[in-house]
N, C-alpha and C positions, 0 to 999 in steps of 0.2 A: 489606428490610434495615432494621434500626433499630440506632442508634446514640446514646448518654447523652450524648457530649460530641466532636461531630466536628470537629476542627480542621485537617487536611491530608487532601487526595485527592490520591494517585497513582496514573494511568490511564495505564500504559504499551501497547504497540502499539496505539496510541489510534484508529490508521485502521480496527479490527476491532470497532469499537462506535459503535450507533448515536446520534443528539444526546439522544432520550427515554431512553436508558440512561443517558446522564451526566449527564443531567441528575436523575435518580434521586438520584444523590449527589453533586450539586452543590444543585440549589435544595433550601433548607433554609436554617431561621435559627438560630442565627448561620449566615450563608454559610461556609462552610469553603477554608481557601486553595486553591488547584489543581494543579495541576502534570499537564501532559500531556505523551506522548513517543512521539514518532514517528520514523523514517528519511524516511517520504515523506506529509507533511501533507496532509491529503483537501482538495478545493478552498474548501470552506466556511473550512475552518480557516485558510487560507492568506488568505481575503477577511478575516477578523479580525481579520491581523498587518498588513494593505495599512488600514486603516483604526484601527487604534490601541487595538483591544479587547484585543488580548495582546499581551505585555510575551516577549519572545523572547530564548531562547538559543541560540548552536548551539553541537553541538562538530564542529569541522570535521577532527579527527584522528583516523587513524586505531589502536586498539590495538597496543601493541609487539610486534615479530616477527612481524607478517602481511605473507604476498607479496601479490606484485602481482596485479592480476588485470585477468583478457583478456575484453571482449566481444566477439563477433562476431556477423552475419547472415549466413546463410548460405540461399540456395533450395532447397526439398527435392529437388532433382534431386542436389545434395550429399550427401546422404545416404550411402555409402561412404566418399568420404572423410571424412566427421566418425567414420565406423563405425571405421575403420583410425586418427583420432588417438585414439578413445575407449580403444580395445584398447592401443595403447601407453600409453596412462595407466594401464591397469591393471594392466600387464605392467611397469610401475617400480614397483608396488606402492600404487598409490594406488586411491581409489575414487570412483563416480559419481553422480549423481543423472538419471533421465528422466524430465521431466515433461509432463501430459497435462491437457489442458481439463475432459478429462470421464471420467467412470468406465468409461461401456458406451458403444459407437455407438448413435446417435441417427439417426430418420428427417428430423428436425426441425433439426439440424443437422448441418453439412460437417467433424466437426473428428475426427480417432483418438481413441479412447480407450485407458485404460492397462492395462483386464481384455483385452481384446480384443487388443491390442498386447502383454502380457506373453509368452507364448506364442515370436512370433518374437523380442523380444529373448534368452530362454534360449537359444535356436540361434546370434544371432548372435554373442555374447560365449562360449560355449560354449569352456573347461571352466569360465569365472568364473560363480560364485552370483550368481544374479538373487534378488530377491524382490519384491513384489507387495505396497502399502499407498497404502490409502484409503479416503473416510469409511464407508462403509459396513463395512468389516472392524470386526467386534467388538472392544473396548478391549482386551480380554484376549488377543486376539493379536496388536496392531498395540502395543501395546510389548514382549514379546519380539521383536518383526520389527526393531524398532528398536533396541533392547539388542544383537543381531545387528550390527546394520550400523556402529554403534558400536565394538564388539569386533572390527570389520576381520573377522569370518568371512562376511559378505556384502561381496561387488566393488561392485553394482551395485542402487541402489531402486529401481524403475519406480513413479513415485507419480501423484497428484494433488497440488491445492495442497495438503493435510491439511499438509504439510514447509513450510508457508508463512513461520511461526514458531517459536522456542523448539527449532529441532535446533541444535546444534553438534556436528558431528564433522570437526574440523579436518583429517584425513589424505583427505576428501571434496575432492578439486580441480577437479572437470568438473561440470557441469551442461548437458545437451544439452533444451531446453524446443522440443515438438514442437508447430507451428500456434501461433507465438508472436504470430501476430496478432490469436488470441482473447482475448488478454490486455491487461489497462490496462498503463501506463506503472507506475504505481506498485506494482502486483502483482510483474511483474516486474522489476522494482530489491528489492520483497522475497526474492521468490524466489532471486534471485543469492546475497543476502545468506546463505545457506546453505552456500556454498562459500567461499574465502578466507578461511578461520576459521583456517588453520594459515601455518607459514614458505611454503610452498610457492607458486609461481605457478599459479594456478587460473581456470580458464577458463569461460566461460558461452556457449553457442552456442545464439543463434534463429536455430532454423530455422520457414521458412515457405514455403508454397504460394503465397501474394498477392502476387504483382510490384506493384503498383498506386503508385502514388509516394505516396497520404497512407499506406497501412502503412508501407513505405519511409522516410519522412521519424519516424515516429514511434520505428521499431526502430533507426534509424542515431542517435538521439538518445543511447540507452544503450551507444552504442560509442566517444562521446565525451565523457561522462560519471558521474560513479558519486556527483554531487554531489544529494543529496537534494531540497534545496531548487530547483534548475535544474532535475530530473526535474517535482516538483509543479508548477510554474508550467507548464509544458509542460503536465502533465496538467488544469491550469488552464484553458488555453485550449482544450483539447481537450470537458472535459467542462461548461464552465460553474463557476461559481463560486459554485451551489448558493443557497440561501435565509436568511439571517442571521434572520431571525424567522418562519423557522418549524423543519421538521425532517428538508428535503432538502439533503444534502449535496454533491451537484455539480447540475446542469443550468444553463440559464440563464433568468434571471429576468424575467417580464413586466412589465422596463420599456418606457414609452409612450416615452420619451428619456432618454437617457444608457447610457454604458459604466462599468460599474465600475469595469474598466481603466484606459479613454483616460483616464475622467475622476474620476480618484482624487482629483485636486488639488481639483478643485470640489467633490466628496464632502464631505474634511476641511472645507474653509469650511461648509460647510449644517452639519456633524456642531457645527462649532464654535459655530456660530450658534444652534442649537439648545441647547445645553451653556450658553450664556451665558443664556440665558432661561429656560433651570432653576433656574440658581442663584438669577436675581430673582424669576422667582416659582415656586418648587418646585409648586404646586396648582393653577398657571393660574388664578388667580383673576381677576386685573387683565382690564379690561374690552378691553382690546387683542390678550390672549391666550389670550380665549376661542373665538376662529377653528381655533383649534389643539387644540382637547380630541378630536373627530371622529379626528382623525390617530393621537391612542393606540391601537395595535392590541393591547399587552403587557394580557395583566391581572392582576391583585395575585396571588402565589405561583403564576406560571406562567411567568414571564420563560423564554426559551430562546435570546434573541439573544447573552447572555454564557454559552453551553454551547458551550466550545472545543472 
């Protein structure tokens, strides 16, 4: 990418790119302003706003004339009756999305897939059009599949995440997401986001196999919320709060002591204290703060700890 005279970067669903990607076009001199946008902030990014590197907006409303919208969890032993509310959703003329971890079954893992799966849902919605999209389908049939379901002449998608981003077909108000414990917190808060695009109340149902109470505590989070930023924090402590200098964005970091969390308060003092001995001596020259040159891990045109 080369650019004569960069002044603004806008990296919208920013969670889908990685930090040496943005940082591609971000580190560059002049630095160029930023601007990043997300529904569900990846942990790394959320450790940047807990510590004062970005300057934050939300919009906490939602677009005029969208209904409401239902999560639920549901155990695959449910499975019928999600089947019998699916079909009356489609039988008032609206339509579906079912979504799958994985394209094909796997020896390697426990989860359905949506080629393998396609098949019985035609039977079970049967006389509504199913159809079949995911990465592997060639570009040049996965958006007539799409233009289809769009045009209300398909009921029902049986997809992968490929529908992760960038659908809107607001007359879409169910979403039934299959083995919803293969999924992170913040996928699934994207994923919903596909459905409640129109007036209509639209529903998002995880189903899962895992009784286990950490699935449990994590899938009953998104039935009592649809707040983005309370999802991330969530997914925060689940996945780690990722590496601020370097270019992993969740895990948790090999500190000897301390919480990034617990100890956010003492963070900012160190971050401050450090900040105040910049400004006196920008070079480290002074003979008191030569102790501290070893501690520079950043080097000149590679900075990554300000790549939101």
């Amino acid at each position: 990418m080369s650019f004569s005279n960069l002044g603004l970067v806008v990296i919208d669903e920013q969670h889908k790119f990685g930090v040496a990607q943005r940082a591609r076009l971000t580190a560059r001199e002049p630095a160029p302003d930023v601007l990043v946008m997300t529904a569900t902030p990846i942990p790394r990014t959320l450790t940047m706003t807990v510590y004062g590197d970005l300057d934050v907006s939300i919009i906490d409303e939602m677009p005029r004339n969208r209904g409401k919208m239902i999560t639920a969890v549901r155990a695959e032993t449910k499975l019928t009756e999600v089947l019998s509310f699916l079909r009356t959703q489609l039988e008032s003329g609206h339509q579906a999305y079912v979504i799958y971890p994985l394209i094909d079954e796997s020896e390697k893992v426990a989860a359905k897939a949506a080629a393998t799966e396609f098949e019985l849902w035609q039977n079970r919605l049967h006389p509504f059009r199913c159809e079949l999209l995911h990465g592997r389908i060639p570009a040049l049939e996965k958006q007539p599949t799409m233009e289809r379901f769009r045009r209300g002449e398909t009921q029902a998608l049986i997809s992968t995440t490929v529908i992760e981003v960038g659908v809107d077909v607001p007359n879409a108000t169910v979403m039934l997401i299959e083995n919803a414990e293969r999924f992170g917190l913040a996928q699934l808060h994207q994923l919903r986001g596909r459905i409640g695009r129109g007036e209509h109340k639209s529903y998002c149902i995880l189903l899962t196999s895992d009784p286990s109470n950490e699935t449990m505590a994590k899938l009953s989070l998104l039935e009592k919320t649809s707040n983005g930023f309370e999802i991330a924090e969530a997914d925060w402590d689940l996945r780690g709060p990722g590496d601020l200098l370097g270019t992993a964005q969740s895990g948790f970091p090999a500190l000897k002591i301390g919480d990034l969390k617990k100890d956010a308060h003492l963070m900012r003092r160190a971050r401050a204290a450090a900040m105040s001995i910049f400004e006196a001596d920008p070079r480290l020259e002074s003979p008191e703060n030569q102790r501290f040159c070893p501690l520079i891990v950043e080097e000149q045109g590679r900075t990554i700890s300000n790549v939101s």
